[in-house]
N, C-alpha and C positions, 0 to 999 in steps of 0.2 A: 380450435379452442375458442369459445366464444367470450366473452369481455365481460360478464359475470366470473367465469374461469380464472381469467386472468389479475382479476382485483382477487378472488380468494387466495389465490397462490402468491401472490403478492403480499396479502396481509397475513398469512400464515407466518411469511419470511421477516417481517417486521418483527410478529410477536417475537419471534424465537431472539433477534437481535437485540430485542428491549430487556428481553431477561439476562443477555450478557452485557450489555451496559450497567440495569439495577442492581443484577447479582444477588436478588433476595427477592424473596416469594412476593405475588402480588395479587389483588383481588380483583375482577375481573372489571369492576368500576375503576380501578386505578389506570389499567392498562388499558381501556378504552378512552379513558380523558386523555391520558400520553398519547394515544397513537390518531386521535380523532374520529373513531371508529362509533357508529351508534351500537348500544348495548344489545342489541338483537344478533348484529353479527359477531361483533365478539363474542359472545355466551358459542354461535353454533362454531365460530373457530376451535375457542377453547377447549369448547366439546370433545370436536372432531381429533385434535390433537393429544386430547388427553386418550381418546378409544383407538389413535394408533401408537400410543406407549411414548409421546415425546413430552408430554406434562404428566407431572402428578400434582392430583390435584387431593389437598386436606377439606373434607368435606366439613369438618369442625372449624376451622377457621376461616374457610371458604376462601383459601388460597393458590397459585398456583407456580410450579416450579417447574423447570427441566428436568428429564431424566439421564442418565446416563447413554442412554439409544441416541438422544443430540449427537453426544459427545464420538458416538461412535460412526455417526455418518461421516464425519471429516477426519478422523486418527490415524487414517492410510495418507492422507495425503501429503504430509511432508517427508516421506520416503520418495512416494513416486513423484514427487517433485524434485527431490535433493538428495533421492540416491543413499547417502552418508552423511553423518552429520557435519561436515567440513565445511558448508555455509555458516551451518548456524554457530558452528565454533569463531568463523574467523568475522561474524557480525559479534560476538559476545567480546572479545580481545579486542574490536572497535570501541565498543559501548564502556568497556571496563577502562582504555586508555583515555578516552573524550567525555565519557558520560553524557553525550548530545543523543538525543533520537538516531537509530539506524536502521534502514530499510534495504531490502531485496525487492528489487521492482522489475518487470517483464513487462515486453507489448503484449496487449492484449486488444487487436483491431487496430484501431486509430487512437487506442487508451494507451496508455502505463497504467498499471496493477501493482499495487505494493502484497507479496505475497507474504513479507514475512517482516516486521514491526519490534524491534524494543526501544520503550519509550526514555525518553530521557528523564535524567535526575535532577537539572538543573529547573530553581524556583522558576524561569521565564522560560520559555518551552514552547511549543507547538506541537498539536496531538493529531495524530493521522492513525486512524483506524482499518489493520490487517484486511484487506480484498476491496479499499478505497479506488476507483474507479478517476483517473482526471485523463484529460484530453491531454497526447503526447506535446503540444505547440505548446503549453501551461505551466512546465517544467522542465528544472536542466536536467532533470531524469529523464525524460520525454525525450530530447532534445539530442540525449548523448543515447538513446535509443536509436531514433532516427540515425544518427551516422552512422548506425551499419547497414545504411540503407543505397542501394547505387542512387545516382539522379535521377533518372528515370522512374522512380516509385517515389520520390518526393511528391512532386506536385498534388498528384491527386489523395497521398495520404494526409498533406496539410491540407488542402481544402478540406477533405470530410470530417477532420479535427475542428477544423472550423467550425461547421456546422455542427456536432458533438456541443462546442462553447455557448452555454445559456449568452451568455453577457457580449453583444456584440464587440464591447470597447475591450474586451478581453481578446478578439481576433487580428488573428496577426495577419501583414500581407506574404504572401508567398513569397516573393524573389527575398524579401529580408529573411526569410527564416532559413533559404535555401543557401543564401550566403552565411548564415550565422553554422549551418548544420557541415558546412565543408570546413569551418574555422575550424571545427571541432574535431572533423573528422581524423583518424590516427592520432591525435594526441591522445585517447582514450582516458580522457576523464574530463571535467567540465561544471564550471561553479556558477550561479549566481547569488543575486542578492534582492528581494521585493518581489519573488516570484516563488510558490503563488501568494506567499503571506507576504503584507505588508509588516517590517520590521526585523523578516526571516533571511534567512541563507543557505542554502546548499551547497555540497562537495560531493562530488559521486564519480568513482570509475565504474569500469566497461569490465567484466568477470571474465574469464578464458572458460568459458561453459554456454550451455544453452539448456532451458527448461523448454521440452514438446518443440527446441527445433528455434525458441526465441532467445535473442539477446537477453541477460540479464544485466544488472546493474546494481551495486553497492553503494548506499548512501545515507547521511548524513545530516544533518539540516538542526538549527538553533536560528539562538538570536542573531543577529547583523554581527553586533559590536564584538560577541565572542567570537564570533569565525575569523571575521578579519583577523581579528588580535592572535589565532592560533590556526591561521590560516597554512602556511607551508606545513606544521608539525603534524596536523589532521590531513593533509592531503599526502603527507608520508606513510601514516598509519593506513588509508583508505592502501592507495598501493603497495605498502606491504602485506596487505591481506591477499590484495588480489595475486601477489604476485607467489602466496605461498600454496593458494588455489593451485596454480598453475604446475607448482614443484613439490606439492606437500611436506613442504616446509613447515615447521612450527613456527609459531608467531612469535615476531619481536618487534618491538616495537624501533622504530630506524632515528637516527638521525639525519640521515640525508640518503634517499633513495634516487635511482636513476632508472627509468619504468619505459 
């Protein structure tokens, strides 16, 4: 595939992403000043997309929108991902006890992949967008990823994490990460605080499952000042979720868990 190829397929994937951000029809001038595209290619984009059934486009107001056929390239895959809905139940009885952002996250290479996103309710917040790509060293999802990992597959999965990180000053050295990754290891779960948001905080356990064979990971993440403040009573709810994963347990919310 030559690198003409590779930019169209690339920009087709933007458009489609831009129309689930807007979420309302756009004209082919709009979407090329968003995406920085000159008006030549986006017109044969739009074209191309609209003559294989993934826009419709209003030839009166010269706009354009998804069709339903988007929606159906991806509608399989939270089954063959998650089987039964017993994830998504027991991130919704998180989000309903915390109201914080809560994520399902899997290694993906040397990444975390958040596969499955509801956003929090609280005014101060941080937004992470469902199939967000970060380098495993980047976060304590990443991090409590890693320690299902022997030692022997450290090294060279944080280095190429490494290389993954745009921002040097964002790279970590190895021996620290490799001692931080055994702190972690069997306690199965794992917080911080300024990573990767400055201001933010996470709380995430370790699932009794695996997605295609990978660890998954339940988590959590707000402002600093909230977690602290509700720090053990959200790391009760995180493990009583997991722990109902494990037993198909109905949820309750715990006052004091022992995980």
């Amino acid at each position: 595939m030559n690198s003409l190829q590779v930019k169209s397929a690339t920009r087709a994937v933007e458009i489609l992403e831009f129309s689930r951000q807007v979420r309302e029809p756009r004209a082919m001038s709009d979407i090329a000043e968003a995406l920085g595209y000159p008006a030549s290619s986006a017109t044969v984009l739009l074209k191309t997309l609209t003559g294989l059934g993934y826009l419709n486009f209003d030839r009166n107001q010269r706009l354009y929108f998804p069709t339903p056929k988007v929606t159906s390239l991806g509608d399989w895959i939270p089954r063959a991902l998650f089987g039964n809905s017993a994830i998504i139940d027991a991130m919704r009885d998180v989000h309903a006890a915390t109201g914080e952002t809560v994520s399902v996250a899997t290694k993906n290479d040397v990444y975390l992949q958040y596969v499955q996103i509801i956003q929090s309710v609280h005014a101060l917040r941080f937004h992470v967008d469902e199939g967000t790509l970060r380098p495993l060293t980047q976060s304590s999802v990443g991090w409590l990823l890693m320690s299902t990992l022997p030692d022997d597959k450290l090294d060279n999965i944080i280095r190429r994490a490494n290389i993954a990180t745009e921002r040097p000053a964002d790279r970590v050295k190895v021996p620290d990460m490799i001692r931080r990754i055994r702190q972690i290891r069997g306690k199965g779960y794992c917080s911080t605080e300024n990573v990767p948001f400055l201001g933010g905080a996470t709380i995430c356990v370790l699932l009794p499952l695996t997605i295609h064979k990978q660890p998954v990971v339940l988590g959590l993440g707000g402002a600093t000042e909230r977690i602290r403040q509700n720090y053990s009573r959200y790391l009760a709810i995180l493990q009583r979720a997991a722990k109902s994963l494990r037993r198909g347990d109905p949820f309750d919310e715990p006052v004091d868990i022992e995980f």
